[in-house]
N, C-alpha and C positions, 0 to 999 in steps of 0.2 A: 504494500500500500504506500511505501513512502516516496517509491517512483511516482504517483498520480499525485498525492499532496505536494510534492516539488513541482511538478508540472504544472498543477495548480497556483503556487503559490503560498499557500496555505501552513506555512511553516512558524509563527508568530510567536516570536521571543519569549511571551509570558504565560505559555501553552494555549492550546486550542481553544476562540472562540465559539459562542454559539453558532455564530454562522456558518464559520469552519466546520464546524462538529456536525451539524446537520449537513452540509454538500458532500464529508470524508462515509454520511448516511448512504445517500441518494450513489455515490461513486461504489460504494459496496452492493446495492442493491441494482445498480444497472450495467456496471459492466460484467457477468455474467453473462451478460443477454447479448453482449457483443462479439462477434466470431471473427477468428484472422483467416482468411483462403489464399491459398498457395496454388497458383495452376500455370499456364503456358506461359513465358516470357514474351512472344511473339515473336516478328522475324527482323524486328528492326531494333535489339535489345532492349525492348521496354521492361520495365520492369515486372517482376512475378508474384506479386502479393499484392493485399488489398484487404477490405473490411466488406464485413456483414452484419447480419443482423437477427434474431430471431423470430419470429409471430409466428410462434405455434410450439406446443408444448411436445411434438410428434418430429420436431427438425426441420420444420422449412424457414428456410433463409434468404432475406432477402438483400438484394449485392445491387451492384451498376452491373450493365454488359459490358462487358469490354473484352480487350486481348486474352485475359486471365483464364477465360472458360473457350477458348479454343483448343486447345489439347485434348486427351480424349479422359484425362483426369484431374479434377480439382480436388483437392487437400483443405479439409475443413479441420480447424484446431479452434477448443473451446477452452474457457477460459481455465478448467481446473487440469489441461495439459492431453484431454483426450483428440487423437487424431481418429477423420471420418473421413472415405470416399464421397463427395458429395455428386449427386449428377443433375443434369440442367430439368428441370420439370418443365418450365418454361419463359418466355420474356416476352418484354415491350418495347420494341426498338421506338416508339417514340417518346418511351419515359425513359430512356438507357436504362431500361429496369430488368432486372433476372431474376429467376426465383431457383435456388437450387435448396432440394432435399440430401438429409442422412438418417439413416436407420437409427435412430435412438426416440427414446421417450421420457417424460417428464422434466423435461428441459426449460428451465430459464425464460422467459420471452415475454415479447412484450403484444400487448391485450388491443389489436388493432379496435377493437370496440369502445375503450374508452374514451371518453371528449376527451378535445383536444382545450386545454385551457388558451381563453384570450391573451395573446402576446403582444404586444406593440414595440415600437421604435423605444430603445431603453432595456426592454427586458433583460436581465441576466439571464446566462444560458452556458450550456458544457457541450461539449462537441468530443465525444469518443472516439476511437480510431486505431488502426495498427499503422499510424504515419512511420515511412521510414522504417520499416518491418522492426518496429521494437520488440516487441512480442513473436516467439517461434515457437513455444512450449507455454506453459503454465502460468509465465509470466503477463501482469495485470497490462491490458490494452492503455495507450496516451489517452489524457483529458487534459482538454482546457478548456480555458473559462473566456469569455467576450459577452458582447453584449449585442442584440437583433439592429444592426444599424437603417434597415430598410427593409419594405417587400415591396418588388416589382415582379416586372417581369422579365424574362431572364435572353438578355440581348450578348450571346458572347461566340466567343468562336475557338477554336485550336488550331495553327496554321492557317490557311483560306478558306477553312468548314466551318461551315454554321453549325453550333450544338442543334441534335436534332428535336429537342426539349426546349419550348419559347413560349412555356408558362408562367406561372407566378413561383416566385421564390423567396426566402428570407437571404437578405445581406448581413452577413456576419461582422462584426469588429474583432474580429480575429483570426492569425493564419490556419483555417482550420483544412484548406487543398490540398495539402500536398501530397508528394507519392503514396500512395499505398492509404491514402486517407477514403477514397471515395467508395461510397458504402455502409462508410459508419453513422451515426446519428450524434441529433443533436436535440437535446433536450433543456426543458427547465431549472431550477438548480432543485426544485424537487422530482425530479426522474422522470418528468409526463415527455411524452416523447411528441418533440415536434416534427420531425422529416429527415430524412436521409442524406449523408453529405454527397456532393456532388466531386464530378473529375475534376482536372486541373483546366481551367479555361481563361482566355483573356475575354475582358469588358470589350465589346464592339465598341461603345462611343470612348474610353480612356485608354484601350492596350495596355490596360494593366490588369495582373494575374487579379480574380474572382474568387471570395471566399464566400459561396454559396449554399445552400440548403434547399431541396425540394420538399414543399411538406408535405404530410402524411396524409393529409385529406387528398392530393394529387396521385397518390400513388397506389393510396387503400383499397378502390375497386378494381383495376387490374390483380393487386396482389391476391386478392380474396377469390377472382376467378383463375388465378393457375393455382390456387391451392385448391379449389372444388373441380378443379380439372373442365374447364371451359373457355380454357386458352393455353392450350399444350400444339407441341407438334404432332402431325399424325401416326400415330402408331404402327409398325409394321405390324404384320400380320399374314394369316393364310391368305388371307386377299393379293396381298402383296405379292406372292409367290404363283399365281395362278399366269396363264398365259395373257399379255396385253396386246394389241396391236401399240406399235412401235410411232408415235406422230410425231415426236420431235426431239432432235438430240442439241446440246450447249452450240453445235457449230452453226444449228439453224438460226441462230439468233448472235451470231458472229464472237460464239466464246468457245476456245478452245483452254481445255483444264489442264491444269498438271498429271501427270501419270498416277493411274490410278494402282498404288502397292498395297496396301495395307485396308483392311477391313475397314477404317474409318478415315479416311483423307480426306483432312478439309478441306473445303470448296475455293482452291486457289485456282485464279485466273493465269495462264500462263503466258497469254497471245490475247490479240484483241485483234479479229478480221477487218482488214480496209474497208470501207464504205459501208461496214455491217452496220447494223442496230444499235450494235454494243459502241461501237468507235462515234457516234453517233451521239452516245446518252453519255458520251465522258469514260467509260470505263477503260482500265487501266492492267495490264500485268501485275501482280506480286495482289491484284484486291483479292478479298475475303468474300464469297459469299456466304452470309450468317441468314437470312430470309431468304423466301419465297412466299408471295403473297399472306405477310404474315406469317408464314407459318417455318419455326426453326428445320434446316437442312443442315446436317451435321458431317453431313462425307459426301465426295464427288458420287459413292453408287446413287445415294439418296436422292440429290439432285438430276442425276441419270430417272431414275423413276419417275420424278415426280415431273420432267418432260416430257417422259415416253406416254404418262396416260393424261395428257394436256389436252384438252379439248381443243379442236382449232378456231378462231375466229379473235383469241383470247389475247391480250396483252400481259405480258411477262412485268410483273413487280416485284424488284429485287433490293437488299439491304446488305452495302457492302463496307466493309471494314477498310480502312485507308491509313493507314498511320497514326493508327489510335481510333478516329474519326467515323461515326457513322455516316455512308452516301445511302438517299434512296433513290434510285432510277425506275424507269416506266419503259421497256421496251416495245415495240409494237408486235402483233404477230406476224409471225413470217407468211408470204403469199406462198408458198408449197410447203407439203411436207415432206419428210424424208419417206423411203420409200418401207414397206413392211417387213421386217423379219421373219 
């Protein structure tokens, strides 16, 4: 604990005030609820850690999308040192929202039911997190403490991408972005949980780095539908395996993939056809496909499939990863199809 009261502050010559005492409360009581993930580094060394969250007493966690959950395993560490395979249940690429589960139960978490108490401009507030991978075992996740300097709405970007999230958000007075920070929450200095922290992003109108927060009221009906299973990707299945007519494969829409090795190879672009659809809509080598029409594709077969039984007349909407950065494109459908197998 005395990592978090430094972090805090909260170290005061003539021992702990009330105030003190009660937030060293609230710090005992919510960071349990906070989880560190460990998963893919990416291809352009970004970094491999990051923050979660818990809402739900059964393991579901809620994180940002990002590079982290491209691998084919993410590393959930809780806060009393236990490690979990976590795996993707589902996400919101326009909340950079993910939900990943682990098999355990009566876990820590926070009560997506409860009101959210009135905060304004002033409010004291703590911001949890595994910034700067502090925590890799047992050890207690970073707090600190600022105050809600503004809500708007959320005008930023990461290189020349626009965040794909340009809703409301709380402005923090304090550096709560940084690496490995986005995912974690930020709450009251009595534990009521305001919203999730966000990536690292610059302000569109200042260019300066953004220490923001999405709240919880933004994020709670998505979250509540990938945990009742009402925004997951589609499930294989017998179906899956039955004979298709064959309508259309990546290069009818002028993407050619990287070689397909391994049972799960993610949906990298390797080539972009001249004059195709794809060259067209901005699409690039080394992107990531993470969607299809909303719905997560986890390996070039997956996406293979999910062309092959493509009804024709359809526009192709995809969600690609860029150097961190969510792109969504809208391709149009191709005027022939490939031929039957």
């Amino acid at each position: 604990m005395c990592a978090a009261l430094l972090c805090l502050g909260l170290w005061p010559w003539g021992g702990l005030t009330a105030a003190a005492s009660s937030t060293v409360d609230t710090v005992a009581t919510v960071a349990p609820k906070v989880v560190k993930i460990f998963g893919a580094g990416g291809r352009r060394n970004l970094h491999a850690y990051g923050s979660g969250f818990l809402f739900s007493p059964d393991g579901h966690i809620a994180t940002v999308w990002s590079h982290l959950l491209d691998g084919d395993t993410v590393t959930v560490v809780l806060h009393d040192g236990r490690r979990f395979d976590g795996r993707i249940l589902g996400a919101d690429p326009s909340l950079d929202l993910a939900v990943l589960k682990i098999d355990a139960e009566d876990l820590p978490h926070f009560n997506l039911q409860q009101p959210v108490p009135p905060v304004g401009i002033g409010t004291r507030v703590l911001a949890f997190s595994n910034v700067f991978k502090v925590a890799t075992g047992d050890e207690p996740v970073s707090v600190m403490q600022g105050v809600i300097a503004a809500r708007t709405n959320l005008s930023a970007r990461r290189g020349v991408f626009d965040a794909p999230y340009s809703g409301p958000v709380y402005v923090v007075d304090a550096v709560t972005n940084n690496s490995g920070a986005a995912g974690g929450v930020l709450t009251t200095r009595q534990g009521h949980l305001l919203g999730m922290l966000g990536k690292e992003l610059r302000n569109n109108a200042t260019d300066t780095w953004l220490n923001y927060v999405v709240p919880i009221e933004q994020l709670r009906p998505a979250l509540e539908d990938i945990r009742l299973g009402r925004f997951t990707a589609r499930p294989r299945g017998e179906a899956d395996d039955a004979p298709v007519v064959r309508r259309f494969v990546p290069e009818d829409f002028g993407l050619v993939l990287i070689p397909d090795v391994v049972s799960r190879t993610p949906v990298y672009i390797d080539r972009v056809l001249p004059g195709s659809a794809a060259e067209q809509a901005g699409l690039q080598g080394d992107d990531l496909v993470l969607f299809v029409d909303d719905q997560l594709t986890p390996s070039c077969r997956a996406f293979r499939e999910e062309l092959a039984r493509r009804e024709p007349g359809l526009p192709l909407k995809l969600v690609v990863r860029r150097d961190d950065r969510l792109i969504t494109v809208v391709l149009p459908a191709p005027r022939k199809t490939t031929p039957e197998e």
